[in-house]
N, C-alpha and C positions, 0 to 999 in steps of 0.2 A: 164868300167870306167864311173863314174858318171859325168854327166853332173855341170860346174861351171859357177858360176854366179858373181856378186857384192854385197853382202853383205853390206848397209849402217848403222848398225849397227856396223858390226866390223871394217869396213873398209878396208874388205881383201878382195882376190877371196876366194869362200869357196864353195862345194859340195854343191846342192841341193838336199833336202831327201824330197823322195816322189814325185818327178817333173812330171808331167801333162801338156800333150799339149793339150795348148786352141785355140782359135780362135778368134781373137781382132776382133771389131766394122768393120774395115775398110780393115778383109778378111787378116789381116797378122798374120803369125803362131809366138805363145809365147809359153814357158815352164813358169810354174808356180807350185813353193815349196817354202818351206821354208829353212833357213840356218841351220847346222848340229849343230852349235855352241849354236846359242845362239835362235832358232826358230823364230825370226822375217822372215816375210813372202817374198819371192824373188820372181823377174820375171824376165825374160832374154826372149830381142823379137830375132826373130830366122828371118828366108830369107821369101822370098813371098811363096805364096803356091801352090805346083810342079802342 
């Protein structure tokens, strides 16, 4: 199952295509794609890092 995010473009939950875990400034783990819909770009921050 694909990882879901916020979408503020559609305003829905929607699938992240292509999701990539980053590494924010401040050492906290994100997923970072864009929405399947409409391709505006998404982030979704995730828990501290194990």
């Amino acid at each position: 199952m694909a990882e879901q995010g916020y979408c503020v473009k559609c305003k829905a939950k929607k699938d992240i295509k292509d999701a990539a875990e980053v590494e924010m400034k401040n050492g906290r783990r994100a997923l970072k794609g864009s929405c399947t819909s409409c391709g505006t770009g998404m982030f979704k921050i995730l828990g501290n890092k194990k």
